[in-house]
C-alpha positions in Angstrom: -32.1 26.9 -29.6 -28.6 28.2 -30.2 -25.3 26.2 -29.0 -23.2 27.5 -26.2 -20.3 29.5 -26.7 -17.0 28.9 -25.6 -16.8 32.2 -23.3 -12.7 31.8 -24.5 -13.6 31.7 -28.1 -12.9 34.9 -29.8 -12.9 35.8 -33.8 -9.4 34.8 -34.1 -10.1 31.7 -32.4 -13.1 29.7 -34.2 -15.1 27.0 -31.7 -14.5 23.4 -32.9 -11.8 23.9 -35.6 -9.5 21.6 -33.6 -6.7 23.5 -34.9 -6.4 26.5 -32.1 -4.5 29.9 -33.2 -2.8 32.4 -31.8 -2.4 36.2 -31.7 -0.6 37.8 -34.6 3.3 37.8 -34.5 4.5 40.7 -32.5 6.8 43.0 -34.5 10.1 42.2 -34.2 12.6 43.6 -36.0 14.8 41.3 -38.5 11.6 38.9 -38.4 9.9 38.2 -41.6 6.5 40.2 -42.1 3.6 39.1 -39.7 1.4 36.4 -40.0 -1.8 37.3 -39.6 -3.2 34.5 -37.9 -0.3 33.7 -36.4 -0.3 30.4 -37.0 3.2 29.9 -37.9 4.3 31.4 -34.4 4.8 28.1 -32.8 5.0 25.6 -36.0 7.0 22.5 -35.4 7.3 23.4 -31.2 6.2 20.4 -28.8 3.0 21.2 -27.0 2.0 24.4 -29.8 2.6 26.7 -26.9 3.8 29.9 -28.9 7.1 32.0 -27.9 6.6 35.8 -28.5 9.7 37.1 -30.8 10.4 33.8 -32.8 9.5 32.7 -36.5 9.6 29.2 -36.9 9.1 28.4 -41.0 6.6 25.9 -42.2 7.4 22.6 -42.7 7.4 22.0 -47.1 4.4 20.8 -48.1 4.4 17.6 -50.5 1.8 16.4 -52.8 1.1 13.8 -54.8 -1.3 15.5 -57.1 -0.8 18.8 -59.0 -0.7 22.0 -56.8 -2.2 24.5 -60.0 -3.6 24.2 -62.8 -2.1 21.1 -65.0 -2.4 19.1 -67.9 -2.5 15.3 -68.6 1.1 15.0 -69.4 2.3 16.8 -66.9 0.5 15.1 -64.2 3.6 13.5 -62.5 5.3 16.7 -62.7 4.4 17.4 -58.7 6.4 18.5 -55.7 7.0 14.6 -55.3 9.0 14.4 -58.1 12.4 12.7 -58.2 14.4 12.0 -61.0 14.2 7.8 -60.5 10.8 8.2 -60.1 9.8 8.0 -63.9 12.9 5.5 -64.5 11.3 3.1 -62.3 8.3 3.1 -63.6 9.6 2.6 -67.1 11.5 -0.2 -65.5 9.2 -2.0 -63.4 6.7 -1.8 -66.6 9.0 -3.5 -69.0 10.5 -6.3 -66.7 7.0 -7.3 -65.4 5.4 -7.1 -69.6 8.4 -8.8 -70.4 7.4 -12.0 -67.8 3.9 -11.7 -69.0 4.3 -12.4 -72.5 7.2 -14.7 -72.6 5.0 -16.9 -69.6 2.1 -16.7 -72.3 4.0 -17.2 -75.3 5.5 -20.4 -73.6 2.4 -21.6 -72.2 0.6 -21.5 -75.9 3.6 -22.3 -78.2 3.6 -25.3 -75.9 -0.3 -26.0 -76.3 0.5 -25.7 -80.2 3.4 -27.7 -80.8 1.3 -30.5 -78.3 -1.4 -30.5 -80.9 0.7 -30.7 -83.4 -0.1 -26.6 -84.8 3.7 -25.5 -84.8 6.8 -27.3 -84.5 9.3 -26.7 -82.6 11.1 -24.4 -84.8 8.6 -22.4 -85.5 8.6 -21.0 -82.3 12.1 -19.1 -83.4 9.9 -17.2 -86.1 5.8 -16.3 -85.0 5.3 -13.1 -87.3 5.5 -16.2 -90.0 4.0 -18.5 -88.1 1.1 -16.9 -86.2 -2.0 -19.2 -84.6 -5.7 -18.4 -83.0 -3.8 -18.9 -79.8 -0.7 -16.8 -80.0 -2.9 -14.1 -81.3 -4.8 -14.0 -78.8 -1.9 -14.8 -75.8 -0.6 -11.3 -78.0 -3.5 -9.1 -77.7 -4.3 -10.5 -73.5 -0.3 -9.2 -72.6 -1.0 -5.7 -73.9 -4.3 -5.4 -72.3 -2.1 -6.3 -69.0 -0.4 -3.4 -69.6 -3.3 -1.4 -68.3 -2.8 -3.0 -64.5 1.0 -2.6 -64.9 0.4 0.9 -65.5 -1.5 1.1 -63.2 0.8 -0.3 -60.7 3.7 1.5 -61.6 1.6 5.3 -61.3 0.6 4.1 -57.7 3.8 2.5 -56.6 6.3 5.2 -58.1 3.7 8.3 -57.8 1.5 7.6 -54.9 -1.4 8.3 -57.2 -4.0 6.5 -57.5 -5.0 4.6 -61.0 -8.1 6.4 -61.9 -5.9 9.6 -62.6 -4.1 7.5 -65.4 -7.4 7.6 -67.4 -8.1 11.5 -67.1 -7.4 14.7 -65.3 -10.8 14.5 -63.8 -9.8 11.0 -62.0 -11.6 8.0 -64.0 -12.6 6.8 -67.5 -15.4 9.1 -69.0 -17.7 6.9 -70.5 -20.0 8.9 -71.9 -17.2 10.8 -74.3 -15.7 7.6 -74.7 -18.8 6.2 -76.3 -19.1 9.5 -78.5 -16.0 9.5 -79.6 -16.5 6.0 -81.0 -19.3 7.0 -82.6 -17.7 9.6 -84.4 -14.8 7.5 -85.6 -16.8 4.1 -86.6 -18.4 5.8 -89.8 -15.0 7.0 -91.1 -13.3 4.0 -90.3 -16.3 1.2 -91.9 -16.5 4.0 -94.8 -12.4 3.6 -95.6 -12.3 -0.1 -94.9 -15.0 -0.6 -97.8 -13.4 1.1 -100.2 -10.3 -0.2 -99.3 -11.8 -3.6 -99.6 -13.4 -2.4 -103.1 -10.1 -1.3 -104.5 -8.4 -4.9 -103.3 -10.9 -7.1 -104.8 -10.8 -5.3 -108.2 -7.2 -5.9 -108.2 -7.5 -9.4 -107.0 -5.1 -9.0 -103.6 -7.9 -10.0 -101.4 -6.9 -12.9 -99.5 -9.7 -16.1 -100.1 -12.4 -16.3 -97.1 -14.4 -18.4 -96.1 -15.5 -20.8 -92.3 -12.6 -22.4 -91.0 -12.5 -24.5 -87.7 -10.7 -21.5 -86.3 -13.7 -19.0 -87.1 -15.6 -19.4 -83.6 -12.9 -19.1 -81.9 -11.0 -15.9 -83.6 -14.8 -13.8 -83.5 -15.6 -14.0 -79.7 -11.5 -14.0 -78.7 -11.8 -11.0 -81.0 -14.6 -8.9 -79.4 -13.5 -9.8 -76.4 -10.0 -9.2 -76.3 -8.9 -6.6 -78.8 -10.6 -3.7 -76.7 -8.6 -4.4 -74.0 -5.7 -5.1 -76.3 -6.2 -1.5 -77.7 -6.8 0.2 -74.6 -3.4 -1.4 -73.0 -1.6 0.3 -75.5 -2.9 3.5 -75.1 -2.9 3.3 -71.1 1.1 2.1 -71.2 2.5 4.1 -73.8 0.1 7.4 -73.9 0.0 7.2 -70.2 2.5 6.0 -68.6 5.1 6.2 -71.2 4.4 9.5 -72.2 4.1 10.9 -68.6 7.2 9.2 -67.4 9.0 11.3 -70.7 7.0 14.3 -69.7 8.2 14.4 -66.4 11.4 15.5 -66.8 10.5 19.0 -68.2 9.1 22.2 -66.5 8.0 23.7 -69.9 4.8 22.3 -70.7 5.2 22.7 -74.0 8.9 21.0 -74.8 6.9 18.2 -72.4 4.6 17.5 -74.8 6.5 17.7 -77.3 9.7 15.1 -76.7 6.8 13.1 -74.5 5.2 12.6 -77.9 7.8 12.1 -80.2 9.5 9.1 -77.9 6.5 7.9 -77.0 5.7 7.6 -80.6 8.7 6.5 -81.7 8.5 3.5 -79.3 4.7 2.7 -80.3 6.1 2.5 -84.1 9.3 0.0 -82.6 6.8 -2.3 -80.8 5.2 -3.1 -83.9 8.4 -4.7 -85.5 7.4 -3.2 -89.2 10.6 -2.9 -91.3 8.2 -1.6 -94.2 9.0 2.3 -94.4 5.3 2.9 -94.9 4.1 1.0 -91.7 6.2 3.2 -89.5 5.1 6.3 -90.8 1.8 5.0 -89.8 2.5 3.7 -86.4 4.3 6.9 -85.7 2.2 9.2 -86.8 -1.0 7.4 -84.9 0.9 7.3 -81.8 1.1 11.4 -82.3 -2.0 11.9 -83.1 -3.4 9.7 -79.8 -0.5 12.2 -77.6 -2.2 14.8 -79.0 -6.2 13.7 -78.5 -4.5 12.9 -74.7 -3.3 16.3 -74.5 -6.4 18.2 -76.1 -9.3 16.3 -74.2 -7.7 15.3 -71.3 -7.5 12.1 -71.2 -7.0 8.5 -73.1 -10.4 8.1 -73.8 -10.5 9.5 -77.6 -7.2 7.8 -78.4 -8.6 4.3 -77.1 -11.8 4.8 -78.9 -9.9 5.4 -82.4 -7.5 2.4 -81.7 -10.5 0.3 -80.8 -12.3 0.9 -84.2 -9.1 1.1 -86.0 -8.4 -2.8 -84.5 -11.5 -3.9 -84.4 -12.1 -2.8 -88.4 -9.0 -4.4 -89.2 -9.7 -7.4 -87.9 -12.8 -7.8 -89.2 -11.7 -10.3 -92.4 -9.6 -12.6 -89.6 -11.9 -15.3 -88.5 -12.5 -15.9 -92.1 -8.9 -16.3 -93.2 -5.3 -17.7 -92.6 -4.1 -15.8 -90.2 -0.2 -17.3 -90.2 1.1 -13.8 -91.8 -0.9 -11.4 -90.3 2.0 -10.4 -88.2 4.3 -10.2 -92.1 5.1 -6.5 -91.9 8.6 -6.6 -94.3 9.6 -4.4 -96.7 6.9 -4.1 -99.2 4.1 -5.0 -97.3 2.3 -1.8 -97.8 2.9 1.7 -99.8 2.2 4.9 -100.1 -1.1 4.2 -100.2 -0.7 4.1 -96.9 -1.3 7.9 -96.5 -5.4 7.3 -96.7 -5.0 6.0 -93.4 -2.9 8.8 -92.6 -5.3 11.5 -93.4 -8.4 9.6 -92.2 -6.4 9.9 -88.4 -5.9 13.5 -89.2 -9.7 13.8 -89.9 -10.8 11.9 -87.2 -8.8 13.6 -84.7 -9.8 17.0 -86.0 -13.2 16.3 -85.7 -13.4 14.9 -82.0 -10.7 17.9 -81.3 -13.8 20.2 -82.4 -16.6 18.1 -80.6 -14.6 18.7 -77.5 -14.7 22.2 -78.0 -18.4 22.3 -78.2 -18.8 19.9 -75.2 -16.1 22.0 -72.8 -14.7 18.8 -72.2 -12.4 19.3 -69.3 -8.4 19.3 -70.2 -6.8 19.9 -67.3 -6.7 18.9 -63.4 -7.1 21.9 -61.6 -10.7 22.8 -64.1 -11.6 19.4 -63.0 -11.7 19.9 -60.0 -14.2 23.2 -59.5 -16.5 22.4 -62.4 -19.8 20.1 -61.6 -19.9 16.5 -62.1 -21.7 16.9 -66.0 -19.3 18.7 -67.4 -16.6 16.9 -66.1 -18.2 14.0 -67.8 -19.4 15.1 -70.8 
């Protein structure tokens, strides 16, 4: 049984559109060239009712999400764009972080110096005076800089947050996880020999079950992830596309995006050893660039995960009061293991995203099926 036809209905005129159209533009001279539906005849005129003769221009169109064919750091590059846009964002991030952690760092220096773990004064210094508490107070304000990322992409982009994990719009699990698995043998692998070399020349630190051990393991598992992961979302996202944002080249974007957002990562950390910065900076260039190659933040949070994670392995079993100690002298050259094992690392999930097509940009994303976007 077929459906009735409107008798009125004619090719140029499709039954239940609810957007009606008209006959082509007559030919007037001076006019732009005709539309061939016609459908800018009588755009923007009260009632639609077309007048023969007249072009009317379309209204411009804005969007909130790439129009073409984009990549992760250009992803706030859109016809939206203003230049306060990013500034805000940067803004609104640090002012809200900056509550966070001074609200946390008062609530557990306070909860110390009650139970008698710091004095007052040591308040004034905590890299030299670190506790279980303010470690962990540390690693739960970066993990809330995921949310405040989140909030500033939505509020200052109209985007929503899953497009601050990836170009496909949400955390890929699956390459997450084998990303991970690619970085935890290189990482356990350096970390023993490391440990090897430290014990033979008698710098590793005594260990052993303190009444802090319990505590430090779970808060540890539990909060260092997200630790990791805020750091990645608020500097390799949000950072990096705020930076980004201000260029039309792709290219010079990624590049100055990198290099401040990197720059930044390495401040954060508060090293003044020479050694330690050339670290910091060159892991925040090498997470920019896993962004940039795969899409999305999931590599570079898997590789800070383990790199935390592995680091923080001796903790519960040690003093903990200079863990934060990063003067001059704390480390060397030796430093540039570490260096190459990033360079490894990265090279090798850079080639397992090759072989796995993982989507890199937003406009792919969009037209390949659902597996591939998520590998």
């Amino acid at each position: 049984m077929t459906t009735p036809q409107d008798p009125q209905a004619t090719p140029s005129d499709p039954v239940n559109t609810g957007s009606p159209t008209f006959p082509a533009q007559p030919s007037v001279p001076g006019n732009p060239p005709t539309e061939p539906q016609g459908q800018l005849w009588n755009a923007g005129r009260p009632g639609g009712a077309p007048v023969p003769g007249q072009w009317v221009a379309p209204a411009p169109q804005v969007s909130h999400l790439p129009e073409t064919s984009t990549e992760y750091h250009m992803f706030w590059r859109t016809t939206s764009w203003k230049w306060w846009r990013p500034l805000l964002a940067l803004l609104l991030a640090c002012v809200v972080y900056f509550v966070v952690i001074n609200v946390l760092v008062i609530i557990v220096g306070g909860i110390d110096i009650a139970t008698g773990r710091l004095a007052p004064e040591d308040m004034a210094d905590i890299a030299h005076h670190m506790t279980p508490l303010l470690f962990l107070a540390n690693n739960l304000s970066l993990a809330l800089l995921i949310p405040i990322a989140w909030l500033s992409g939505f509020l200052l982009f109209k985007q929503s947050p899953k497009w601050l994990s990836s170009v496909v719009g949400g955390f890929r699990w699956p390459w997450f996880w084998m990303c991970t698995a690619v970085t935890v043998p290189i990482w356990v692998i350096v970390t023993a020999v490391e440990t090897w070399l430290m014990r033979s020349a008698g710098d590793m630190p005594e260990l052993g079950v303190n009444s802090d051990t319990v505590l430090l393991v779970i808060g540890i598992l539990v909060t260092t992830p997200l630790q990791a992961a805020g750091e990645e979302f608020g500097l390799r996202g949000l950072m990096n596309r705020a930076v980004a944002s201000f260029f039309r080249k792709p290219v010079v974007a990624l590049v100055v995006g990198g290099i401040l957002s990197s720059l930044l990562f390495m401040v954060i950390h508060g090293a003044q050893d020479i050694w330690l910065n050339i670290f910091y900076f060159w892991f925040g260039m090498v997470a920019c660039w896993l962004t940039w190659r795969t899409g999305g933040l999931e590599a570079a949070v898997a590789i800070h995960v383990v790199n935390n994670l592995v680091s923080e392995m001796f903790l519960p079993f040690m003093d903990i009061s200079l863990i934060f100690d990063r003067s001059a002298g704390t480390s060397g050259p030796e430093i540039f293991i570490r260096v190459g094992i990033l360079a490894l690392t990265a090279f090798l999930i850079g080639l397992l995203a090759r072989r796995r097509e993982v989507v890199r940009s937003f406009r792919t994303a969009s037209i390949v099926p659902d597996e591939q976007a998520h590998p």
